[in-house]
N, C-alpha and C positions, 0 to 999 in steps of 0.2 A: 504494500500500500504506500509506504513512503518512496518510493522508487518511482510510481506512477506521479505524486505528487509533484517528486522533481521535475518528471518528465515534463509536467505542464508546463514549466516556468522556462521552459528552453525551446527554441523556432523549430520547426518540423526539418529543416535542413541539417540541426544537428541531430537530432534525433536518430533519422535515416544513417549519419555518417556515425554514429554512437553505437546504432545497433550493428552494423557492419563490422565494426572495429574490435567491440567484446564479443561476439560470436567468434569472427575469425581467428584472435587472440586466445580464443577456448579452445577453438579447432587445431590451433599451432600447438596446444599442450601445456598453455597458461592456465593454473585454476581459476576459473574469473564466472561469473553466474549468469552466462550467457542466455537460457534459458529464462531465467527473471525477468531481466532487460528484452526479451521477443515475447513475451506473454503480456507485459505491462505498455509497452509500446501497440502493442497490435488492440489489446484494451482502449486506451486512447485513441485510436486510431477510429472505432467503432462511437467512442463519444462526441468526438471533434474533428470537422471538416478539415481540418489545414493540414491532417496528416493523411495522406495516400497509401492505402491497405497494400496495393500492388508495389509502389516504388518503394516501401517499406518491406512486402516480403523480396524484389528482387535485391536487396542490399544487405538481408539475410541472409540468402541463397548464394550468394558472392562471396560474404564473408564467410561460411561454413565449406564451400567450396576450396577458395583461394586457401586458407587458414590453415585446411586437412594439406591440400599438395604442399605450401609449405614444413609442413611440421612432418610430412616424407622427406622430403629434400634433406631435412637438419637431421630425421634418424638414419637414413642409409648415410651422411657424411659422419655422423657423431657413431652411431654404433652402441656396443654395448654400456663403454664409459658414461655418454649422455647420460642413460638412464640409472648408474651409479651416481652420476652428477645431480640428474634429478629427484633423489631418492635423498640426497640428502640435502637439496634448498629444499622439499616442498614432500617432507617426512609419511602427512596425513592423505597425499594424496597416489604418490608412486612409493608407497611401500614397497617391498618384495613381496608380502603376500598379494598387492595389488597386482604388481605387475606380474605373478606369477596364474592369477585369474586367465588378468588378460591373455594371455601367451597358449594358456588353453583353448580361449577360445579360437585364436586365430588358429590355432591348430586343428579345431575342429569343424571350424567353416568357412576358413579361408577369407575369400573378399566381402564372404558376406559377413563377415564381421563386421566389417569398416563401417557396411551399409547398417547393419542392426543397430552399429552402436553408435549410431545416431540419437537412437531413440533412448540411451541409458547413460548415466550421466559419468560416472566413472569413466567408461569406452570412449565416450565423446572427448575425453581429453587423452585417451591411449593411441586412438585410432591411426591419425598421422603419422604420430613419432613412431609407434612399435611397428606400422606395416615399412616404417624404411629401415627400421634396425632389422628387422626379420628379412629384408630383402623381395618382398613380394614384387612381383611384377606390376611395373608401373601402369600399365594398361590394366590390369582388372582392377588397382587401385584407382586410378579415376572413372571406371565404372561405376564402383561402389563408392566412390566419393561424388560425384554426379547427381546421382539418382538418391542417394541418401539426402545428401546436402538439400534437392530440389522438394522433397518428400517430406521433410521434418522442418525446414525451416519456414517452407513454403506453406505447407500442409497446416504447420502450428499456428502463421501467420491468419491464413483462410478459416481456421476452427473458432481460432480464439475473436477474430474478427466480428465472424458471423455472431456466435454467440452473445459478443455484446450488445450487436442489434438487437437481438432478440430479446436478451432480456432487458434493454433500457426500453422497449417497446412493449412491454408485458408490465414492467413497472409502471410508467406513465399510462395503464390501461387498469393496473391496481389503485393508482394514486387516484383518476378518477371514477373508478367503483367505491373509493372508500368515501369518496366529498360525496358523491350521491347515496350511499348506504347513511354516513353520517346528516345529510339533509331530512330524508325518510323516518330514521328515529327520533330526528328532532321533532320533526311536524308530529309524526304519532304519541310521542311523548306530551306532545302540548296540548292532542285531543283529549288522549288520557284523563290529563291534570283538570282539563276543562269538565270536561262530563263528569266527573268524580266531586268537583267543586259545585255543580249545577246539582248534581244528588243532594252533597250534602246543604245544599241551602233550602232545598224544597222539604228536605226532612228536616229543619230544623221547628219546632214545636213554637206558636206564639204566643209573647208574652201574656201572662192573664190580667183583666182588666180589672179594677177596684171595685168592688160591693159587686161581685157574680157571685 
């Protein structure tokens, strides 16, 4: 929620260049909450005309793209060291047991690792750097770096989008059921109170007169 708030305070040009840049930076193998920043933005996006759901998810799609082949580049050049290196700036996130997950799974499905682990957030920061230390072929690498990239950033972009319309249009469709539900009880309340007053004046009993 505070994320979104900032968001508002900043022009839709940096926004787009913001989401690009911590996605991409996630995808190179930074720990960074890239996911936050494309779910909060695409949120916004759904509230407020000045940001463009499309030019927002293609700068996504770029950034997860662009981000993943770099962070190949640096693990087939860096190797296994790298990931010694990175194990110990950034303890919590490439551990050994982490990076020993990962390695399994590239093992056990190859490129479509790269692509699933899109969708998980640990992998999403493995994905680049371990398919170049592990040496995978750069062609099924941007396969699955492609169509995953296009699919998650794009896909989260259009979900999360849509969904805000809908529900800020389901809202402002409760907001006024409730001013009409709350008119309706008023009115009936004040019949109530009426008819209930009108009884009790006709039942009330009149004074007696002196010498009856």
């Amino acid at each position: 929620m505070h994320v979104q708030e900032w968001l508002e305070t900043v022009p839709a040009v940096a926004v787009y260049a913001l989401v690009g840049l911590v996605i991409g930076l996630e995808s190179l193998g930074i720990p960074l909450p890239g996911e936050i920043i494309l779910v909060s933005s695409a949120l916004l996006a759904s509230q407020h005309g000045d940001i463009d759901p499309v030019i927002l998810g293609a700068c996504a799609v770029a950034g997860a793209i662009i981000g993943d082949s770099i962070g190949y580049a640096i693990g087939r050049k860096g190797g296994r060291p790298l990931l010694a290196w990175l194990g110990a700036k950034f303890p919590r996130h490439f551990s050994e047991g982490h990076i020993a997950t990962a390695e399994r799974s590239f093992q056990k499905w190859g490129m479509w690792a790269v692509f699933f682990g899109r969708f998980v957030a640990l992998l999403r920061i493995f994905a680049g750097p371990l398919a170049g230390v592990l040496r995978m072929p750069y062609w099924k690498f941007l396969i699955a770096n492609v169509l995953g990239g296009i699919l998650w950033a794009g896909g989260t972009t259009a979900v999360i989008y849509y969904v805000g319309i809908v529900a800020e249009s389901w809202l402002k469709r409760f907001s006024w059921l409730g001013l009409v539900a709350a008119v309706l009880i008023g009115a009936t309340s004040m019949l109530i109170l009426k008819r209930k007053a009108k009884k009790a004046g006709t039942a009330t009993p009149e004074p007696a007169v002196a010498g009856d």
